[in-house]
C-alpha positions as CSV (number, residue, x, y, z in Angstrom):
1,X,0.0,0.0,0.0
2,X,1.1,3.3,-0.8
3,X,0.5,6.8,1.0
4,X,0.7,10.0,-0.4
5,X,0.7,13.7,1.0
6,X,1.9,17.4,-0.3
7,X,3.0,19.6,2.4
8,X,5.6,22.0,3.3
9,X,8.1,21.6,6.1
10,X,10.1,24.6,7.8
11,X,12.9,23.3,6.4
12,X,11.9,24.9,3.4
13,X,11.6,21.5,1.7
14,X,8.3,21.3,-0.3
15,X,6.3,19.1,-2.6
16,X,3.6,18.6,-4.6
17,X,2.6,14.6,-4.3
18,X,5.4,12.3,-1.8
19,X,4.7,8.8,-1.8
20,X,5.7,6.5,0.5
21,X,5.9,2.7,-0.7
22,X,7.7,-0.2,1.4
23,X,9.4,2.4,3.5
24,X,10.9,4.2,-0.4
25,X,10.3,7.8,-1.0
26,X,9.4,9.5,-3.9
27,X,9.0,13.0,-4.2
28,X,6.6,14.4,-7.3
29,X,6.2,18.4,-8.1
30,X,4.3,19.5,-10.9
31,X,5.9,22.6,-13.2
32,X,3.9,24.3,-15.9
33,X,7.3,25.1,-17.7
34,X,8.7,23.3,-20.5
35,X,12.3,23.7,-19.1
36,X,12.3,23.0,-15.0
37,X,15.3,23.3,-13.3
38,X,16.5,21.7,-9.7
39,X,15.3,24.8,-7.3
40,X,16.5,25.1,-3.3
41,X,13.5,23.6,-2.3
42,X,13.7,20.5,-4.5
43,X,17.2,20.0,-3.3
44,X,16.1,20.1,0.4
45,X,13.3,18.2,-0.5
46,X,15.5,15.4,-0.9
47,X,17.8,15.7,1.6
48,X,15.6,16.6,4.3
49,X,12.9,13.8,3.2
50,X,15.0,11.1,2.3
51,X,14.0,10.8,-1.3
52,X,15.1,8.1,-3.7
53,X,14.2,9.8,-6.4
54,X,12.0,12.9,-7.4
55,X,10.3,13.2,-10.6
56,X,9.9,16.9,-11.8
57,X,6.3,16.9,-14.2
58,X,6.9,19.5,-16.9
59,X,4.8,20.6,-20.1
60,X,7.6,19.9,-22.2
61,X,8.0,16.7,-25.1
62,X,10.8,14.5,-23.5
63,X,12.2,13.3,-20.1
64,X,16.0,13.8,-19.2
65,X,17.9,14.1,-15.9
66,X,18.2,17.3,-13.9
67,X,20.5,16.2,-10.9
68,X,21.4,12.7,-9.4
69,X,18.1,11.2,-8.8
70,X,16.2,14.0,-10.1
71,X,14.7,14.3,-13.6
72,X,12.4,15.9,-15.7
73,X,9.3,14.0,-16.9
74,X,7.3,15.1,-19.8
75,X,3.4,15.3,-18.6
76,X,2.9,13.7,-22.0
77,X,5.2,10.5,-21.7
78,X,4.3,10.3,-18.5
79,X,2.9,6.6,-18.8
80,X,6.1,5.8,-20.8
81,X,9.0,7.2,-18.8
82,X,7.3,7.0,-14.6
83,X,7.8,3.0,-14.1
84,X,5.3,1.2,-11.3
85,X,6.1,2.4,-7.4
86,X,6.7,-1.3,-5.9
């Protein structure tokens, strides 16, 4: 079973969707830009959370990598390109 949440924590880490699978986390944020870029919050996101990855949802055409365990994911691969939380 998974469980998901957005928040904010005074750390200034911040998400849109974390889910929490089997004791993983993923982090999710949702950018209406076709060119996102790894921002403060994202990185203390990760640190602070204990993220194993965070996927970055853009309005652009492809997915790449923005940072180790960060990328970008195109909104319209997303089926393609987010593999099954298990």
């Amino acid at each position: 079973m998974a469980r998901a949440l957005s928040a904010t924590w005074h750390t200034g880490a911040e998400l849109d969707l974390l889910v929490v699978r089997g004791g993983r986390r993923f982090g999710f944020e949702v950018k209406r830009t076709d060119a996102p870029r790894v921002t403060a919050a994202m990185r203390s996101a990760i640190s602070t959370l204990g993220l194993e990855r965070l996927d970055v949802l853009h309005a652009g055409v492809a997915t790449f990598a923005l940072a180790e365990s960060t990328r970008a994911v195109a909104v319209s691969r997303l089926i393609e390109d987010l593999e099954p939380l298990r």
